[in-house]
Backbone as CSV, one residue per row, in Angstrom:
resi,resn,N_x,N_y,N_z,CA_x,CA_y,CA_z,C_x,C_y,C_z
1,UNK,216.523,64.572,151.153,215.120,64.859,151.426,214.801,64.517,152.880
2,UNK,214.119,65.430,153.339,213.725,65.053,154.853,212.635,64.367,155.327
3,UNK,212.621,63.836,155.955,211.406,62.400,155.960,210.682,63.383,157.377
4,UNK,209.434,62.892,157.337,208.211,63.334,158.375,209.083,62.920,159.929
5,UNK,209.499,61.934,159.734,210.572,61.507,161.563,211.339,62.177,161.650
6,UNK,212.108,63.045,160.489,213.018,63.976,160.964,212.496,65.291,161.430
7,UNK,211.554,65.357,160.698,210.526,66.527,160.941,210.081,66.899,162.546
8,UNK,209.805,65.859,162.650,208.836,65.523,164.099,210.314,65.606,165.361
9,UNK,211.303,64.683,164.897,212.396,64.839,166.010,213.289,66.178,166.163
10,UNK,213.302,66.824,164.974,214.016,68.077,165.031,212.708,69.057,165.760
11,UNK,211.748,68.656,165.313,210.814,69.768,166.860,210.435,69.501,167.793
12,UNK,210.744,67.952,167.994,210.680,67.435,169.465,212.345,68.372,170.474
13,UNK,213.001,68.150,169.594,213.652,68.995,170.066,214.437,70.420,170.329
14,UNK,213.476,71.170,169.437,213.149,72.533,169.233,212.534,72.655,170.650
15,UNK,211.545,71.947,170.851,210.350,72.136,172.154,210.743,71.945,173.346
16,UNK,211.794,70.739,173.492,212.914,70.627,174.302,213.872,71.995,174.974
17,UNK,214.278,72.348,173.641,215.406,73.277,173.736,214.657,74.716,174.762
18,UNK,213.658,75.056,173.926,212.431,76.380,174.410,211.987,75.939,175.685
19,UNK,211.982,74.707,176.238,211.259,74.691,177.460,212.409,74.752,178.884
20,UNK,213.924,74.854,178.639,214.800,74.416,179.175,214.967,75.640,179.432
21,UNK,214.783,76.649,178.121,215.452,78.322,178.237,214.201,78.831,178.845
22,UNK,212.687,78.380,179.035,211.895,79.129,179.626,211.859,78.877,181.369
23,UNK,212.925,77.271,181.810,212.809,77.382,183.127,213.904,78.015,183.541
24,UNK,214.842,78.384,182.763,216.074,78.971,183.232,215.629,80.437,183.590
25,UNK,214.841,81.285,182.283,214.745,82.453,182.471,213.577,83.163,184.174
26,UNK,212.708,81.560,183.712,211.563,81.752,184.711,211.267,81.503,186.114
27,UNK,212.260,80.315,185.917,212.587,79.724,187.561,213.846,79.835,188.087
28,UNK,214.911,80.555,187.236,216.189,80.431,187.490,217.376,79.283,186.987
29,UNK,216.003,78.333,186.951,217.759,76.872,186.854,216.784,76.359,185.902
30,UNK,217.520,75.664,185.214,216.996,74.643,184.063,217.142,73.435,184.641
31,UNK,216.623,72.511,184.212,216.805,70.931,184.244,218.338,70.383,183.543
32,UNK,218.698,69.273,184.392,219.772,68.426,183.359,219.701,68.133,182.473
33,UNK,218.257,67.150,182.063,217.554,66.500,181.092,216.723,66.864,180.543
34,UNK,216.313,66.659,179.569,215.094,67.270,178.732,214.748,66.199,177.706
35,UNK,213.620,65.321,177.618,212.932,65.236,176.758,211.256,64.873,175.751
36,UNK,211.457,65.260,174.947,210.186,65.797,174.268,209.817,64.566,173.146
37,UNK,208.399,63.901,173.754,207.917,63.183,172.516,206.027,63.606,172.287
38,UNK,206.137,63.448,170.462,204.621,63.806,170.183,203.953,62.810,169.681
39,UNK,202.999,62.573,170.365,201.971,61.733,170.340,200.862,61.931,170.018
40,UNK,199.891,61.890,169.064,198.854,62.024,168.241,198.520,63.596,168.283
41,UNK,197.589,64.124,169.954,197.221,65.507,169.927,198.247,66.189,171.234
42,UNK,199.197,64.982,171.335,199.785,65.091,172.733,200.859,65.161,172.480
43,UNK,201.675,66.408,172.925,203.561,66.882,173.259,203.426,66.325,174.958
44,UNK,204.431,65.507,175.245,204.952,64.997,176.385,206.199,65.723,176.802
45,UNK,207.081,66.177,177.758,207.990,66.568,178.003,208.283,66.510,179.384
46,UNK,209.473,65.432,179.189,210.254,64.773,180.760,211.213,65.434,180.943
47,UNK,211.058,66.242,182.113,212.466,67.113,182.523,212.869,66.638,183.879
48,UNK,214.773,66.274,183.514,215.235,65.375,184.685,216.087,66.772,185.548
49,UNK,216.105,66.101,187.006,217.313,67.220,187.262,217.128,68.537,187.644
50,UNK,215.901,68.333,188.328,214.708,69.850,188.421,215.051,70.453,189.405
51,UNK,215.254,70.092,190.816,215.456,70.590,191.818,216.675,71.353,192.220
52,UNK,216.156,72.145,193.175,218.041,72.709,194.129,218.496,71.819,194.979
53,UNK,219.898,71.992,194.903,220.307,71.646,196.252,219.604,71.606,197.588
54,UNK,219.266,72.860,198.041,218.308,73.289,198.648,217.091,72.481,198.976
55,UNK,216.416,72.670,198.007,215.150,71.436,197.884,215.050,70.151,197.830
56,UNK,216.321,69.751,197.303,216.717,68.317,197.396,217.168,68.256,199.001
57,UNK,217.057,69.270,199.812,217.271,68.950,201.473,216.088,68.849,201.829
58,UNK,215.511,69.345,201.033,213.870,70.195,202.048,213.196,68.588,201.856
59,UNK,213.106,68.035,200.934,212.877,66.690,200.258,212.846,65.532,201.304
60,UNK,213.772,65.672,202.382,214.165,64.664,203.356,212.750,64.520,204.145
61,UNK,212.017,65.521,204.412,210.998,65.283,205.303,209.259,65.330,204.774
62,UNK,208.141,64.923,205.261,207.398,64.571,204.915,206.787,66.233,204.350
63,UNK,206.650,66.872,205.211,206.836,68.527,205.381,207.265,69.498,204.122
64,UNK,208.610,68.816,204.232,209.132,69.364,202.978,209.080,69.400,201.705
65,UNK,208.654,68.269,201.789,208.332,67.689,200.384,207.294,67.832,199.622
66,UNK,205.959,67.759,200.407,204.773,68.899,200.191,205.268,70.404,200.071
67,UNK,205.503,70.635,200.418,205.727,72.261,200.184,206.745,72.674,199.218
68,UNK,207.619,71.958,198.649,208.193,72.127,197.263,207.495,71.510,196.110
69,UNK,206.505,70.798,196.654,205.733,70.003,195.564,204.549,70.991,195.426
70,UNK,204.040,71.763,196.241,202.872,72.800,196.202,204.036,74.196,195.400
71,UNK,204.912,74.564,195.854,205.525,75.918,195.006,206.036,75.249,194.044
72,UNK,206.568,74.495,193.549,206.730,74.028,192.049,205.812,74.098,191.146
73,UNK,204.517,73.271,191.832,203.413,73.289,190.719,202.629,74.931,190.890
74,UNK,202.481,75.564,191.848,202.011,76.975,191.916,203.017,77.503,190.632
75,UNK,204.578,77.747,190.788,205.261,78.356,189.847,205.036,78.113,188.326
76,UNK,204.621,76.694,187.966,204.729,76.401,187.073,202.978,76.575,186.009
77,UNK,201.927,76.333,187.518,200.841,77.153,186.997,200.672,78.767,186.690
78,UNK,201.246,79.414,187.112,201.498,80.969,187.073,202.445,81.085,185.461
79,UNK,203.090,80.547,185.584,203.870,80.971,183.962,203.442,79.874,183.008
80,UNK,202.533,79.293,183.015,201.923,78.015,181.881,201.293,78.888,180.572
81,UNK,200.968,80.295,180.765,200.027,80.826,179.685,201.756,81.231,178.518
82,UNK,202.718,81.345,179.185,204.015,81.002,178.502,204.430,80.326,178.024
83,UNK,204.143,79.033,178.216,204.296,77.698,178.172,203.545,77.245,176.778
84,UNK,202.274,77.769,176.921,201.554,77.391,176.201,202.106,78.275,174.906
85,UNK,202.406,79.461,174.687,202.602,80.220,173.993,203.676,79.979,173.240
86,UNK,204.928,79.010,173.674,205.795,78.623,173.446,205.472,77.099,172.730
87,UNK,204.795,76.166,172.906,203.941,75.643,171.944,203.272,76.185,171.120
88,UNK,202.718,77.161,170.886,201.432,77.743,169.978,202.733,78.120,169.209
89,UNK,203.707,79.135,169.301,204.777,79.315,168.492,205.534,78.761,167.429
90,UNK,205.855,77.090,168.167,206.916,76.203,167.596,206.159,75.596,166.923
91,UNK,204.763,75.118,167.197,203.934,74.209,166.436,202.679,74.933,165.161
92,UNK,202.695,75.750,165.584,201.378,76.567,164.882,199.654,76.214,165.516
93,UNK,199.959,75.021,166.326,198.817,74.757,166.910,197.911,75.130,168.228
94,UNK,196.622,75.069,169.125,195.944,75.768,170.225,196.136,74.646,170.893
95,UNK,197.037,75.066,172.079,196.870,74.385,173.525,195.391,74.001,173.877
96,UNK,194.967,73.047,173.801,193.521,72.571,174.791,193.956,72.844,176.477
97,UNK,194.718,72.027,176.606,194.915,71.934,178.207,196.732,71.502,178.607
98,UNK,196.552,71.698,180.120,198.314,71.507,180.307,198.010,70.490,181.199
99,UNK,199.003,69.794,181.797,198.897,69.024,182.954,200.685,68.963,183.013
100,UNK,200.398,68.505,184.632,201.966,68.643,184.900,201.991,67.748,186.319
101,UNK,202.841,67.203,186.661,203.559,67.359,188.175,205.128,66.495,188.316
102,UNK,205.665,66.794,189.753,206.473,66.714,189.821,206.726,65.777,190.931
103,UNK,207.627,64.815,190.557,208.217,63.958,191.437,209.395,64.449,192.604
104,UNK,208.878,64.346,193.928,210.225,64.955,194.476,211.271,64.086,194.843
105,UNK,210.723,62.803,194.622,211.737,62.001,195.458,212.729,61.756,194.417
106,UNK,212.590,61.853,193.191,213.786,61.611,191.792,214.123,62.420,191.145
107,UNK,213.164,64.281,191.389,213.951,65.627,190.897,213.362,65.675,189.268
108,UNK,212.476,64.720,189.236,211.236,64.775,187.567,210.107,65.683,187.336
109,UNK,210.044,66.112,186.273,209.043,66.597,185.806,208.298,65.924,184.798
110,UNK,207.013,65.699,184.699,206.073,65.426,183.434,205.312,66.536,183.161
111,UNK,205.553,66.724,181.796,204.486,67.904,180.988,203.316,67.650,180.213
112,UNK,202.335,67.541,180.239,201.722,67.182,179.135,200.842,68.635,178.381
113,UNK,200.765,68.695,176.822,200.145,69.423,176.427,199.353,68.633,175.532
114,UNK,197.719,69.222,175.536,197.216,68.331,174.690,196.504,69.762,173.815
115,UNK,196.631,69.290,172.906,196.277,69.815,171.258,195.213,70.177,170.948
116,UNK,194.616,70.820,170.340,193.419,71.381,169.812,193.398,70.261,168.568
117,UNK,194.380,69.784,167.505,194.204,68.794,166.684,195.683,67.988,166.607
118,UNK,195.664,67.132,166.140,196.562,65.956,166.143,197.845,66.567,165.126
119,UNK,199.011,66.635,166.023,200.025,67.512,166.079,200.612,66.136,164.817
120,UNK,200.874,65.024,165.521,201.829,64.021,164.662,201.219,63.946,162.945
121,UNK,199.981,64.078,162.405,199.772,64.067,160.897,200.443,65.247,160.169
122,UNK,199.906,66.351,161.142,200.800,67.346,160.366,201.744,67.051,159.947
């Protein structure tokens, strides 16, 4: 018999899995890391390992680092109605709101989606 924690961790990492194949398809590269925890009306999702090579150069300067930190979050606001859709999918539930940003100096992402109702009773 499957207990409600298995429930919850097998779509923590369902949500995981979908968000890894939506930066691959969308941004090109996926993250190293991926992971997904749900919290009352709140899916969290830490993605390690975000950056290029490339950007991990651009990173060195004060310059640079703003400006991969402005097209990251631009990219990631432009395909969020995906994002969201990809939650509404896996969960059955309405995105309220997204929030996001990205660390450049460690190559992190934080996701937050918050819920129209409290994802963990379900």
């Amino acid at each position: 018999m499957e207990t409600p924690f298995q429930k919850k961790g097998q779509l923590e990492a369902e949500i995981s899995k979908s968000i890894t194949q939506w930066e691959k398809e969308y941004l090109g590269r996926g993250p190293l890391q991926v992971k997904t925890d749900i919290l009352r009306n709140m899916i969290i999702v830490h993605l390690k390992g975000i950056l290029t090579p490339a950007e991990k150069e651009l990173t060195k300067t004060d310059t640079g680092l703003l400006s991969i930190k402005k097209i990251r979050a631009d990219l990631i606001e432009a395909g969020n109605h995906h994002l969201k859709e990809i939650i509404n999918t896996l969960t059955g539930e309405t995105v309220e709101s997204f929030h996001t940003d990205i660390s450049t100096r460690n190559g992190e992402r934080i996701i937050v989606f918050i819920l129209k109702d409290q994802l963990e009773k379900n």
